[in-house]
N, C-alpha and C positions, 0 to 999 in steps of 0.2 A: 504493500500500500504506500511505499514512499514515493512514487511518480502523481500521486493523487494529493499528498498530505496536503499539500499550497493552495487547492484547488477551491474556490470560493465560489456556493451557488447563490444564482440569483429569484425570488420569488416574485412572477409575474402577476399573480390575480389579484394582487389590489393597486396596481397599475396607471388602471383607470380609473381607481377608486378618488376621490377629491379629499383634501383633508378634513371639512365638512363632517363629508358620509362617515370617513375614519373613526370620527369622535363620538358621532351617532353611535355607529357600531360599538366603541369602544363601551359607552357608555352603559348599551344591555348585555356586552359580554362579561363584564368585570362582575358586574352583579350574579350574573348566573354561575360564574367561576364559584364563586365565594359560598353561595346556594348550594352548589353540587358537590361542594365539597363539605360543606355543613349536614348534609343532608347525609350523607355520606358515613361521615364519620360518625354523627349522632346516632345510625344504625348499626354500625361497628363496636361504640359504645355500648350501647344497652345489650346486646348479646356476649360482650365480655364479663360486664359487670355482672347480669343477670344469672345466678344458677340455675334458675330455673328453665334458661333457652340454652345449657349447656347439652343440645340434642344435634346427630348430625343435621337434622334439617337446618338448620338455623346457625348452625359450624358452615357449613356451603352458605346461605346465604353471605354471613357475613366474608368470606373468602370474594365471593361474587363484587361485593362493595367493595372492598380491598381492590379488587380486579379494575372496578368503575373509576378508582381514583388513580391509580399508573395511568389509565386513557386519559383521564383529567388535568394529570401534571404531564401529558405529554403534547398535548393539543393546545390548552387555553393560554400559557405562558409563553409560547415565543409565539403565538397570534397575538397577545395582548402589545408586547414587545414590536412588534412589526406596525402595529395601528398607532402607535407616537411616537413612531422612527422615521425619518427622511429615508433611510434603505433599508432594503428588504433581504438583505444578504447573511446566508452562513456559512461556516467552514464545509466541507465534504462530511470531515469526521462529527461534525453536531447534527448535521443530518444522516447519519447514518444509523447513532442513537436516538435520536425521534423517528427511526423507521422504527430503531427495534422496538423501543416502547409502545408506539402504536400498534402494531404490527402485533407484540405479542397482546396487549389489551384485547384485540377481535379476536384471535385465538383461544385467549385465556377468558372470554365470553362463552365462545362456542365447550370447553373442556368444563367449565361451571356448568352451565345452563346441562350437557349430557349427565353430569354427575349427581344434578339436584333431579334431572327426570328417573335416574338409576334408584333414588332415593323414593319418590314415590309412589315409583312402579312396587318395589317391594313391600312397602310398609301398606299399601291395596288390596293389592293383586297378591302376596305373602304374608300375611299379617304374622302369621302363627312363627312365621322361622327370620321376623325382622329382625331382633332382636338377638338374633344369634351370628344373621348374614352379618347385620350393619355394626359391628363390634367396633373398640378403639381400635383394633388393628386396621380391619376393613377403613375405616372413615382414615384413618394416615395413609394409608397404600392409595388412597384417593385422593388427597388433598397433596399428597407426591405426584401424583399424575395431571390434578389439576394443574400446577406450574411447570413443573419439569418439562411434559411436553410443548406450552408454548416457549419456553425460556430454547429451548435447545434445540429445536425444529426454525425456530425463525433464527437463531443465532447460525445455525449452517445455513441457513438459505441467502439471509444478509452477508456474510463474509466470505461465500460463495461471489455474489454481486458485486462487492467491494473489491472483491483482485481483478476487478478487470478495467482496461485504459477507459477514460472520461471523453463522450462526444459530442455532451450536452452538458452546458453550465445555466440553464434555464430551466425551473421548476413550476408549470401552470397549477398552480395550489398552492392553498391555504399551509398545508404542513408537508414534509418529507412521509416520504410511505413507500411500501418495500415492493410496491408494483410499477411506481413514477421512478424509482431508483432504476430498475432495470432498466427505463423510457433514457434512463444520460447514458450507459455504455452501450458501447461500440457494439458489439457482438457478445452474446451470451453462449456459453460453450453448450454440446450436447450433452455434458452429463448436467447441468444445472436445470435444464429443461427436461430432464428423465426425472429428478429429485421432484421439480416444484410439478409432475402430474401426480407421482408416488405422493406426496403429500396433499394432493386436491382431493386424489381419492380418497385416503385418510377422512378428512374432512367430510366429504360427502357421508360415508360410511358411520360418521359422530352424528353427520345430522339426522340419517334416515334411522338411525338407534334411538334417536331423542321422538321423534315419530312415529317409529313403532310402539315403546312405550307410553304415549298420550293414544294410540289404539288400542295398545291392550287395556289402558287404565279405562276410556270413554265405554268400553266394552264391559267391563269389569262393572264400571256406575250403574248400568242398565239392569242390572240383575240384583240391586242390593240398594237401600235407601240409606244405610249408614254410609254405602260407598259413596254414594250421592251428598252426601252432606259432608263429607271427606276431600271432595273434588274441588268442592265451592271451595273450600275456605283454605284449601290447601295448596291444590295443582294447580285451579286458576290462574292466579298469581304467576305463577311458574310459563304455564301454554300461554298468557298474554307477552309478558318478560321474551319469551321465545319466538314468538310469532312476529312483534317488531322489530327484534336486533333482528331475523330473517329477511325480513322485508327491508329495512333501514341498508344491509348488506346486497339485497342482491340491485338494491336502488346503487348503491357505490360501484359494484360490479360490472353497471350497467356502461359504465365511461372508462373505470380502470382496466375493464380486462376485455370487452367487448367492444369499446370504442362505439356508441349509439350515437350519434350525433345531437347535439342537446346546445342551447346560448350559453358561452362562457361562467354568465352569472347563476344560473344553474346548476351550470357544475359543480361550481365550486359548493352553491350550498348545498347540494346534494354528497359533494364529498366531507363535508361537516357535521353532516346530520349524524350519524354513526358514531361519531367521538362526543355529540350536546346531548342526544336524546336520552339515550340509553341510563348514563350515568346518572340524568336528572329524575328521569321516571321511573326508574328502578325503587328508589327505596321509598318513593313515593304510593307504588301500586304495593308494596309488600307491607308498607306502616299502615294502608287501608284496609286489606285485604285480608292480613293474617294477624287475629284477633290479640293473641300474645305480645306481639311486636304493637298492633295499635295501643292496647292499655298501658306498656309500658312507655311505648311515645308521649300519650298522652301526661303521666305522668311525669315526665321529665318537662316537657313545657310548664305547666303545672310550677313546678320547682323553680327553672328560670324565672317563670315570672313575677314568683313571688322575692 
């Protein structure tokens, strides 16, 4: 990487932005930052403190939030940065670290979201041997699997990326990301393009798991009113959580790897949307949804405000 290290990129999409609109912008990002990061932690909080949510389910949620805020501190801060900067330039090597953080955030999405469906399928559709499947050991060999696979999969894929010569010093986006990284080199080798199918499939394979189980669970409700009432207040939360980062991804998908033709200002917010929504609605739909977590939310404002 030392024919690269010098190499300074430049961000084009706010360009045409006016200093104006910058401030505008600046002015409902900074607020939301600070929201999604409150919101965030305050749900990370009450499932520490709490013994009584010391349950896997709610061990993965709070992982999930953890997850929500690396996307957080990897997106909102050098956006914030670039909206009261005269230049929009970073080194190679800072953008290579905002791929991997990004990068691993959507993966470490996709390895949450399959591991909390893992989780509900069992304790439904298994009730009787949950407690024996979903032990401390089980719930560590999963919460290893939660990060280790995005941490180490996007780390070969990125430093794969990285050793190759630079042919592009222009970034149309809001942030670096480990798909617009490949868009600056020259040529990608053939085994880099063997790796990133071998890991698509992966991918697919996580997500058609997270879908079979919300079919065996929807299957499962129809025959049992407890399961039904299990669903609501439990999976819900979960199949909506899953349903948007889905949609929110294959909307990014739709420019990063597809190339659809779509107005620049579009894009861009289309490739935003992925790193604002998720993090924000997340522990918003869980502190309404799942009853434990609402009563204890509530009590914590409660406290503050007193």
């Amino acid at each position: 990487m030392d024919n690269i290290s010098g190499v300074i990129l430049t961000f084009t999409a706010l360009n045409e932005t006016d200093e104006t609109s910058k401030l505008i912008i600046f002015a409902f990002t900074l607020p939301s930052f600070f929201l999604t990061v409150f919101l965030n932690s305050m749900l990370i909080l009450i499932i520490v403190v709490e013994k009584t949510l010391h349950e896997p389910m709610y061990i993965f949620l709070g992982n999930l939030c953890l997850n929500d805020l690396c996307g957080t501190a990897g997106f909102y801060p050098k956006l914030l940065s670039d909206l009261i900067s005269q230049t929009t330039s970073v080194s190679f090597q800072a953008c290579i670290v905002q791929s991997y953080v990004v990068f691993m955030y959507g993966i470490g999405e996709f390895t949450n979201l399959s591991v909390m469906a893992l989780d509900r399928y069992l304790a439904i559709c298994r009730p009787l041997y949950y407690h024996s499947l979903m032990c401390r050991a089980t719930v560590r060999k999963l919460l290893t699997f939660i990060w280790m696979f995005p941490c180490c999969t996007v780390l070969m894929i990125i430093l794969m990326a990285a050793r190759n010569p630079i042919c592009e010093q222009h970034i149309d986006k809001l942030y670096c990301g480990s798909f617009f990284l490949e868009r600056l080199i020259c040529q990608a080798h053939v085994s880099e393009i063997i790796i990133k199918w071998i890991f698509f499939c992966v991918l697919v394979m996580i997500v058609a798991f997270v879908f079979f189980s919300y079919i065996k669970l929807i299957i499962a409700c129809k025959q049992s009113k407890v399961n039904q009432n299990k669903f609501m207040s439990t999976c819900l939360p979960h199949l909506i959580v899953f349903s948007n980062f889905m949609a929110l991804s294959l909307l990014d998908a739709s420019h990063t790897q597809f190339n659809i033709d779509l107005p620049q200002t579009l894009q861009h917010f289309n490739s935003a949307l992925i790193l604002v929504i998720p993090p924000f609605v997340n522990p918003i739909i869980y502190g309404i949804k799942l009853s434990p977590i609402r009563r204890h939310v509530l009590y914590f404002v409660k406290k503050i405000a007193i």
